[in-house]
C-alpha positions as CSV (number, residue, x, y, z in Angstrom):
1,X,-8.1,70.9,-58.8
2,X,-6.3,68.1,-59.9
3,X,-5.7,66.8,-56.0
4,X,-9.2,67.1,-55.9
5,X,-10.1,64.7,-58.9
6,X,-7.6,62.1,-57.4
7,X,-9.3,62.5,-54.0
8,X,-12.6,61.9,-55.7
9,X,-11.3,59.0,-57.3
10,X,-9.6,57.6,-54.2
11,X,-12.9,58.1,-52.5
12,X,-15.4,56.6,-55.6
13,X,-12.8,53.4,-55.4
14,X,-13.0,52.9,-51.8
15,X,-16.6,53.1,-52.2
16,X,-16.5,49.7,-54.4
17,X,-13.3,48.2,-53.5
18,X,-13.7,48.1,-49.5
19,X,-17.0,46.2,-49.7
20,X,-15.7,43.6,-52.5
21,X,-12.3,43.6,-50.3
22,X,-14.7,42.6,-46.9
23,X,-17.0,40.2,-48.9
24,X,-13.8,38.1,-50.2
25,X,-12.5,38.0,-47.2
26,X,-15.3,37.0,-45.3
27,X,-16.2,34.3,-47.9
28,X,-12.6,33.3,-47.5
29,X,-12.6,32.6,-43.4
30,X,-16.4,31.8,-43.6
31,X,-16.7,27.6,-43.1
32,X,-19.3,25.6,-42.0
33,X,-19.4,24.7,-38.3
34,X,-23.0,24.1,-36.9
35,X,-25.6,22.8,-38.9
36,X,-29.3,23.1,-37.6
37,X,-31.4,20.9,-39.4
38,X,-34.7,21.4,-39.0
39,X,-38.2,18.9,-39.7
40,X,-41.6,20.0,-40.6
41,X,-43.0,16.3,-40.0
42,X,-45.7,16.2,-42.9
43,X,-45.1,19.1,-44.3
44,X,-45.6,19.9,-48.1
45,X,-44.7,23.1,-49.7
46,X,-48.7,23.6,-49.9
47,X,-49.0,23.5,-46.0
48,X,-47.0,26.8,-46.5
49,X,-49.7,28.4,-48.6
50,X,-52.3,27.0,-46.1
51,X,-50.7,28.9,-43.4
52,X,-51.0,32.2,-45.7
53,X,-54.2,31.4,-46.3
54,X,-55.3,30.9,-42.6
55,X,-53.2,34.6,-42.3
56,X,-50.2,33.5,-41.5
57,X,-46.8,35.6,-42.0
58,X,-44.6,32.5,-43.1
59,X,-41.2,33.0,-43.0
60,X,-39.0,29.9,-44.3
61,X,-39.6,30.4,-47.9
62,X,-38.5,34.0,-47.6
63,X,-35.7,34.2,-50.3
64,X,-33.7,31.0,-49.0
65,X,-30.3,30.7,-50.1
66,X,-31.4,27.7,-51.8
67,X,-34.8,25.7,-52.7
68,X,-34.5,22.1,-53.4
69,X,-37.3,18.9,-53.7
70,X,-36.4,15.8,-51.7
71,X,-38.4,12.5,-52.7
72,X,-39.8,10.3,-50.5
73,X,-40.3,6.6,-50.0
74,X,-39.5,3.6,-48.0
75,X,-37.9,0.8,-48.7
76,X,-40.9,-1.1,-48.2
77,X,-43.4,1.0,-49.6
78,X,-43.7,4.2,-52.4
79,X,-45.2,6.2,-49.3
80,X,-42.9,6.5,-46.2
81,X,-44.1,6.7,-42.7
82,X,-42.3,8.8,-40.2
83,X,-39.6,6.6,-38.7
84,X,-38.5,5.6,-41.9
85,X,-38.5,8.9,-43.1
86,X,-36.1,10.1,-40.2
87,X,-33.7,7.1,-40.8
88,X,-33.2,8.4,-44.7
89,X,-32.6,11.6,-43.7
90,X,-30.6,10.9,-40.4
91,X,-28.8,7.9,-41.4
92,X,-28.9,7.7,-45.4
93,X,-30.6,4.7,-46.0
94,X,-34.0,3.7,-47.2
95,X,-35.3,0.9,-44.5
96,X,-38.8,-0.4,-43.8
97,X,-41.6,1.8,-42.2
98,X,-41.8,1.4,-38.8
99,X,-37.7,1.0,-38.5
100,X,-35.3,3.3,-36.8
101,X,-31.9,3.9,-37.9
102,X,-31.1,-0.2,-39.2
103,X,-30.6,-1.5,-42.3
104,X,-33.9,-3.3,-43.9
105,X,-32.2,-6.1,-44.9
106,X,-33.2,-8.5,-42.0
107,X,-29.7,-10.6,-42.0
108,X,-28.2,-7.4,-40.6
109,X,-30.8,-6.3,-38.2
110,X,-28.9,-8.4,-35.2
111,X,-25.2,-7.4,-36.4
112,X,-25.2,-4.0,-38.0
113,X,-26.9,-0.7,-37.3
114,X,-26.6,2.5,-39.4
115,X,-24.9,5.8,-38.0
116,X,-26.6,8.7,-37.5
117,X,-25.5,12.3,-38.4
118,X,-25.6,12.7,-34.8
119,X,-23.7,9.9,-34.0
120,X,-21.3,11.2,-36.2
121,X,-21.2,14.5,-35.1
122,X,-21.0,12.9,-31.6
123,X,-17.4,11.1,-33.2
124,X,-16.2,14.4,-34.2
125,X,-16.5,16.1,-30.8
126,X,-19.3,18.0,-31.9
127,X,-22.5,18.7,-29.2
128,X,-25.7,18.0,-30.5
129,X,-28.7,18.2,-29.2
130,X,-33.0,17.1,-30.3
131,X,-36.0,19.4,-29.6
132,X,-39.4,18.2,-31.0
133,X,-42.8,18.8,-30.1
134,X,-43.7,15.4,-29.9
135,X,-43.2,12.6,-27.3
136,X,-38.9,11.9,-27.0
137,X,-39.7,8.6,-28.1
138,X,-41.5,9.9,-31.6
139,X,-40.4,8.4,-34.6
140,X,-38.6,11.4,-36.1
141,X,-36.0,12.1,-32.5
142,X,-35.6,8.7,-32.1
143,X,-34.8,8.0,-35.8
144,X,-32.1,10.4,-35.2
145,X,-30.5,8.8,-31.4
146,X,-31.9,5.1,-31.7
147,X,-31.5,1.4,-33.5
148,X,-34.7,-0.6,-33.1
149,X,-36.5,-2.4,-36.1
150,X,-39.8,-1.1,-34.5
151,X,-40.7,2.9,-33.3
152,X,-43.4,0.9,-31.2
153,X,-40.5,-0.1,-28.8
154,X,-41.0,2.8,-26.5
155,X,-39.0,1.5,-23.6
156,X,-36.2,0.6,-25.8
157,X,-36.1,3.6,-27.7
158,X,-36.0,5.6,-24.1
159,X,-33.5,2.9,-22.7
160,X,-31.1,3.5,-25.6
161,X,-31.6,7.8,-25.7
162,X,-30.8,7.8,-22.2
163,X,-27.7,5.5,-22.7
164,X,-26.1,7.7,-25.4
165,X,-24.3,10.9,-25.5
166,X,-26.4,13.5,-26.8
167,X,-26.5,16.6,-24.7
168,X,-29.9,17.9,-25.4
169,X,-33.4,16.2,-25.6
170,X,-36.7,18.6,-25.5
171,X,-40.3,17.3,-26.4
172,X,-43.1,16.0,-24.9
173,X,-43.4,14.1,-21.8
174,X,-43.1,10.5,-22.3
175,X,-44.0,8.5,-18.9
176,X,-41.2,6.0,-19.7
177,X,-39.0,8.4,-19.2
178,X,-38.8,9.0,-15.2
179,X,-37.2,11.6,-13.0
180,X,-35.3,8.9,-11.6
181,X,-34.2,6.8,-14.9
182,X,-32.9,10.5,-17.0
183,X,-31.1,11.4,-13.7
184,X,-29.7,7.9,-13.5
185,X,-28.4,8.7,-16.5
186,X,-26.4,11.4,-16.3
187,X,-29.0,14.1,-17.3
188,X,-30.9,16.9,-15.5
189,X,-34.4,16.2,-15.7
190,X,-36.3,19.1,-17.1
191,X,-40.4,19.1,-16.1
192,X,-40.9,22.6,-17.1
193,X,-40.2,25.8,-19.3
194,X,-38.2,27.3,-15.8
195,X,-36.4,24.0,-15.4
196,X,-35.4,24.5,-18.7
197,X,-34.6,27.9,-18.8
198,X,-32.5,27.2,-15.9
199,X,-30.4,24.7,-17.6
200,X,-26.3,26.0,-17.9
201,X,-24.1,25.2,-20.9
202,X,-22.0,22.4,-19.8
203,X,-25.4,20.5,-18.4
204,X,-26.9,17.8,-20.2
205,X,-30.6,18.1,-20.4
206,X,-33.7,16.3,-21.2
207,X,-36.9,17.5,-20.9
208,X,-40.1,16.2,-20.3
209,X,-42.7,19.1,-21.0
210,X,-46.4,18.1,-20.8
211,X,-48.4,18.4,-23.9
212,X,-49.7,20.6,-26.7
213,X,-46.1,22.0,-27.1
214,X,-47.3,22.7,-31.2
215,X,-49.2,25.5,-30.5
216,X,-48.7,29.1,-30.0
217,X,-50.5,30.0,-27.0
218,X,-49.2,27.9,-24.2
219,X,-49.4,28.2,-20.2
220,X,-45.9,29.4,-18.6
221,X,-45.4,25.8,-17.2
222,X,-44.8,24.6,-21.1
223,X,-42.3,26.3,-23.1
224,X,-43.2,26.4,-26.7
225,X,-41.1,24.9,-29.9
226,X,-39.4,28.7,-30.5
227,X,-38.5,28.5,-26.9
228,X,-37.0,25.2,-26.5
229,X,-35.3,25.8,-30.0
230,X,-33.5,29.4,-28.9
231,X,-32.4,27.3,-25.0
232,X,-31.1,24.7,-27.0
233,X,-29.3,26.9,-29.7
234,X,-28.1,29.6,-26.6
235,X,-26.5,26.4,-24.8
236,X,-24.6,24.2,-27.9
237,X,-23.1,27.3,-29.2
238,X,-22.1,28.5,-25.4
239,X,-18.4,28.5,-25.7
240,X,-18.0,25.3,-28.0
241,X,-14.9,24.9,-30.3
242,X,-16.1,21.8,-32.1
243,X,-19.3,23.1,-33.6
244,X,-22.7,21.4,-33.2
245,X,-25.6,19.8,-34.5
246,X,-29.4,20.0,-33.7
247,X,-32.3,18.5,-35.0
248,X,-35.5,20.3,-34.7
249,X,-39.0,19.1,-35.4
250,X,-42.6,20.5,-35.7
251,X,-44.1,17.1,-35.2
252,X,-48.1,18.2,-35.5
253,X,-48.1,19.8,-39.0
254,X,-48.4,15.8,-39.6
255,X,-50.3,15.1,-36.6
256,X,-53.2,18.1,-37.4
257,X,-53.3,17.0,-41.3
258,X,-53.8,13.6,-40.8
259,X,-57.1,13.6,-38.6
260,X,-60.2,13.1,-40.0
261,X,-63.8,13.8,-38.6
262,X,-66.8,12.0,-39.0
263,X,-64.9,10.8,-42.2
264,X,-64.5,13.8,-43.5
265,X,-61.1,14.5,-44.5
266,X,-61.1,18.8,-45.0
267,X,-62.8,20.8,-42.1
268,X,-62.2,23.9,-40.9
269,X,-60.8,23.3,-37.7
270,X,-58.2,21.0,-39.6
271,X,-57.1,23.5,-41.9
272,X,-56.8,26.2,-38.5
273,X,-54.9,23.5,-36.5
274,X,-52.6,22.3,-39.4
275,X,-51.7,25.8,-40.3
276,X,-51.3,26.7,-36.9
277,X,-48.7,24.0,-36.3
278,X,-47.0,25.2,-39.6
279,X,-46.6,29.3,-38.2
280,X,-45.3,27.0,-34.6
281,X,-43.0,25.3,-36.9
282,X,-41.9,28.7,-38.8
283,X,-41.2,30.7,-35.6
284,X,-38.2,28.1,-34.5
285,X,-36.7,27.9,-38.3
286,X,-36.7,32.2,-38.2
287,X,-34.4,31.8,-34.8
288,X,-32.2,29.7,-36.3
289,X,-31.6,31.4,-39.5
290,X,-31.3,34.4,-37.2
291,X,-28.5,32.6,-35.1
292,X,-27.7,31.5,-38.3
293,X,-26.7,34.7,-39.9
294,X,-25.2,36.5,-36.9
295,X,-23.0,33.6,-36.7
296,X,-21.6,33.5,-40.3
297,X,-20.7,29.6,-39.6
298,X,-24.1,27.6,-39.0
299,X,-26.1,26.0,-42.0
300,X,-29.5,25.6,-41.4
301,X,-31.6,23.0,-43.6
302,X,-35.5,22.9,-43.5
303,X,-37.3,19.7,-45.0
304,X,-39.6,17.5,-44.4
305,X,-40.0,13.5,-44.0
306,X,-43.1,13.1,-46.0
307,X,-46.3,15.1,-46.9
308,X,-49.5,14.3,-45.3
309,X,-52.8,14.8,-46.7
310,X,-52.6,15.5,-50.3
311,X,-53.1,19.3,-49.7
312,X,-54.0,20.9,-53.0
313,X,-55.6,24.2,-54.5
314,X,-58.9,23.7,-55.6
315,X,-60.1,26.2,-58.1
316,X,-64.0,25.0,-57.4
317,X,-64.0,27.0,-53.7
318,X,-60.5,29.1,-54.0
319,X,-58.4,27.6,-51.2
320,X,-56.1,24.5,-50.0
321,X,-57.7,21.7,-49.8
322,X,-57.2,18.1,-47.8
323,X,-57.9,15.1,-49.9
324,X,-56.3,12.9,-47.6
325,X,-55.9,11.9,-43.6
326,X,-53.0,10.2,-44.6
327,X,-49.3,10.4,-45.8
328,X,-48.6,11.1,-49.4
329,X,-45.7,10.2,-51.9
330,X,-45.4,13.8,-53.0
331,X,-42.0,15.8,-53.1
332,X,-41.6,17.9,-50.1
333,X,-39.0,21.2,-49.7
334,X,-35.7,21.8,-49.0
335,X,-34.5,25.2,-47.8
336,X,-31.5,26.4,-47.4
337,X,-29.8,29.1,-45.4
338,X,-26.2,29.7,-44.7
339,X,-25.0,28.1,-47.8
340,X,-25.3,28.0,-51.9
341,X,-23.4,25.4,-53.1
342,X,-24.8,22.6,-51.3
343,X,-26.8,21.8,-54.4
344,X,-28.2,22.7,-57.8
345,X,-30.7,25.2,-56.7
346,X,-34.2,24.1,-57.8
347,X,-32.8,20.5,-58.4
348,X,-34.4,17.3,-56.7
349,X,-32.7,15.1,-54.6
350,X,-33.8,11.3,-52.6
351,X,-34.6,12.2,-49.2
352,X,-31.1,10.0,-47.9
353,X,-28.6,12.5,-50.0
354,X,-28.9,14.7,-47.0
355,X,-26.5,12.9,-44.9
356,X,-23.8,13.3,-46.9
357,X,-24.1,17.0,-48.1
358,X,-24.0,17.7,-44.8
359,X,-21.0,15.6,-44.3
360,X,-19.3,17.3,-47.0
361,X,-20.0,20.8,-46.0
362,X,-18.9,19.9,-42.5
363,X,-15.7,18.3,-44.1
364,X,-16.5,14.9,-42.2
365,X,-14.4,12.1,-44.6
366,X,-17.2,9.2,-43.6
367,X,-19.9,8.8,-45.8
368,X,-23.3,7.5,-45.2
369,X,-24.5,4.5,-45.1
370,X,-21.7,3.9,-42.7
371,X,-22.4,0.1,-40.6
372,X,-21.7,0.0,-36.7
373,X,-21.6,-2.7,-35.0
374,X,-25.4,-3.3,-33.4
375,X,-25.1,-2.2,-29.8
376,X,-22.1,0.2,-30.6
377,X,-22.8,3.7,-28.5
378,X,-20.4,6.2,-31.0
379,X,-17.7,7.7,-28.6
380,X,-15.9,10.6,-29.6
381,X,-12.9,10.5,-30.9
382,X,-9.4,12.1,-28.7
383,X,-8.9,15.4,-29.1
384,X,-5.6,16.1,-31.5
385,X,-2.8,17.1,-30.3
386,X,-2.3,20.6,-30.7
387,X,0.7,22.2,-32.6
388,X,2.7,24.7,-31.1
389,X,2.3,27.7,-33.4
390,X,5.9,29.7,-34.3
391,X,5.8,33.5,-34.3
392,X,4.7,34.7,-37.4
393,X,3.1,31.6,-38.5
394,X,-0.2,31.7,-37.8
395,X,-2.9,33.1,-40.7
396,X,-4.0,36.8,-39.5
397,X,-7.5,36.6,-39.1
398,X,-10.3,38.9,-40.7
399,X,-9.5,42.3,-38.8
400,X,-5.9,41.7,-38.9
401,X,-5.7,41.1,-43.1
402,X,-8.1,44.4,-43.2
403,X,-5.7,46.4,-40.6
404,X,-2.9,45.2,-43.1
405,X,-4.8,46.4,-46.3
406,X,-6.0,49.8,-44.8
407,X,-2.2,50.4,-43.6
408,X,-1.1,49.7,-47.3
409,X,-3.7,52.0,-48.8
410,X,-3.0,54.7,-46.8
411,X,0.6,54.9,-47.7
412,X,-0.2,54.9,-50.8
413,X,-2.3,57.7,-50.2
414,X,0.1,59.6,-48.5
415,X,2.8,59.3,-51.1
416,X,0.1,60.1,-53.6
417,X,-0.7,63.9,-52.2
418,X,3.5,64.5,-51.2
């Protein structure tokens, strides 16, 4: 009877000690490797509820890990446009709207340019990678792989892409952009969702897919935002030791909320479009939290770079309403998955902090703002040396530190019952 008890016990403490023993341990290996960061252009935390409203299933605000409020401005004005808004959150600094990725003062716009977290990541050895549903040129990707004090400088926002080292670009097709200038380049030229499904890990791609990639229902030929976001997570995770980065965006939550019709700002198909772009937008953030979580090493950060159209409730007829085809200076989300102490949860934050939390999770020692010279393509830096490990020295991993603990556990439970 007494065996008994102490088996029972043995058993009850296995039952709570084994799981708190695995959680430690996995909190203990568990660091931050990937980050997938991921832009709702336009998108307010009531763009969410219009997608509910329009009977939506919406996904990204499903018990984050944590939920923060970026603000947003310019430098030039309280309400941000789009390529500033992607320079704050790519490159930590407030500039002028209309600016990619340079400074605002204009006695560094021909010596300096500001680093990018891709850039960055690009330094570090890391593979990164844009998908958007808008053109490659868009203000948003090319605030986050160009330096240009104007996003209407198409050909030198391609010129300068194409000339860098990021693996992946995915968007729309921009005519710029030829078969025979991406190719020049060094990349595989990607026309269509089977081009790009062909692609192999190890090949740089940049695709060029037609248009109307924001919604849900699309011809074979075009692959849609979830598509082009699992290909591009499925080929910088393939085998890679240095971790990646990848910047996602749903370009036409803005794009749908700031039309207007006849001058009228709220209309149906509005509301259908913009919260049809939203559920596009959600589908890609719920494959990377997937990847996210099977991983154990990716941190995935949903935001946005302004809100657009001054979506409200309106008690008067019981649903979201647009008061507004343009941007607005309201606070806009940050989710969180893959990590909790990134920040405060439910604190705000200016849109350019991003940079550097992700530079601290990712245990980068630059901080942004960091100045390049202008011109300066980031190369990455030589791979270290690698240290010969001596027998015995090297940390047991996971599985071994479990074998170890279950092999001391049962001796004691043998000399227990002898």
């Amino acid at each position: 009877m007494k065996q008994t008890r102490k088996l029972l016990a043995l058993v009850l403490c296995l039952l709570f000690v084994l799981p708190a023993f695995a959680a430690a341990v996995f909190a203990a290996d568990t660091e931050i490797c990937n980050v997938i960061f991921m832009i709702g252009d336009g998108m307010g935390y009531n763009h969410l509820k219009l997608a509910e409203e329009q009977g939506y299933e919406i996904f990204m605000d499903d018990a984050p890990d944590l939920l923060g409020w970026s603000r947003t401005r310019s430098a030039s004005a309280a309400v941000t446009d789009s390529a500033a808004g992607a320079t704050a959150l790519a490159c930590g600094v407030r500039t002028n709207n209309g600016m990619l990725g340079v400074f605002p003062d204009a006695n560094k716009l021909k010596t300096v340019q500001a680093r990018s977290v891709t850039e960055n990541a690009i330094m570090h050895r890391m593979k990164t990678g844009i998908v958007t549903t808008d053109l490659t040129s868009g203000a948003t990707p090319a605030g986050y792989s160009v330096h240009t004090d104007s996003r209407n400088n198409t050909e030198e926002i391609i010129r300068q892409q194409l000339a860098g080292r990021i693996d992946l670009i995915f968007g729309k097709q921009q005519s710029v952009a030829t078969q025979e200038a991406v190719e020049a380049a060094g990349f595989c030229y990607l026309p269509d969702r089977a081009a790009m499904q062909a692609l192999t890990p190890g090949t740089r791609g940049y695709g060029q897919f037609g248009t109307s990639l924001w919604k849900l229902d699309l011809p074979d030929a075009k692959p849609s935002l979830l598509q082009m976001s699992e290909k591009a997570i499925a080929l910088l995770s393939d085998n890679n030791p240095n971790g990646f980065f990848l910047m996602i965006e749903g370009a036409h939550i803005d794009k749908n909320a700031d039309d207007s019709k006849n001058g009228e700002v709220d209309y149906p198909d509005k509301l259908q479009n913009t919260a049809q772009a939203v559920k596009t937008f959600d589908n890609a953030v719920r494959c990377a939290v997937d990847f996210a979580r099977r991983d154990g090493h990716t941190l995935v950060i949903i935001t946005a770079d302004h809100e657009t159209g001054d979506l409200r409730y309106e008690e008067a007829n019981g649903r979201m309403t647009f008061h507004s085809a343009k941007h607005s200076a309201a606070n806009v989300p940050v989710f969180v998955y893959g990590a909790r102490d990134l920040f405060e949860n439910g604190s705000e934050m200016d849109n350019r902090d991003l940079p550097n939390l992700i530079a601290a999770k990712l245990g980068w020692s630059e901080r942004f703002p960091i100045e390049d010279p202008a011109g300066t393509i980031v190369e990455p830096l030589p791979e270290p040396e690698k240290e010969k490990d001596e027998p015995g020295e090297r940390a047991p991993g996971f599985f071994a530190r479990l074998l170890q603990w279950l092999r001391a556990l049962l001796q004691r439970l043998i000399r227990l019952f002898r």
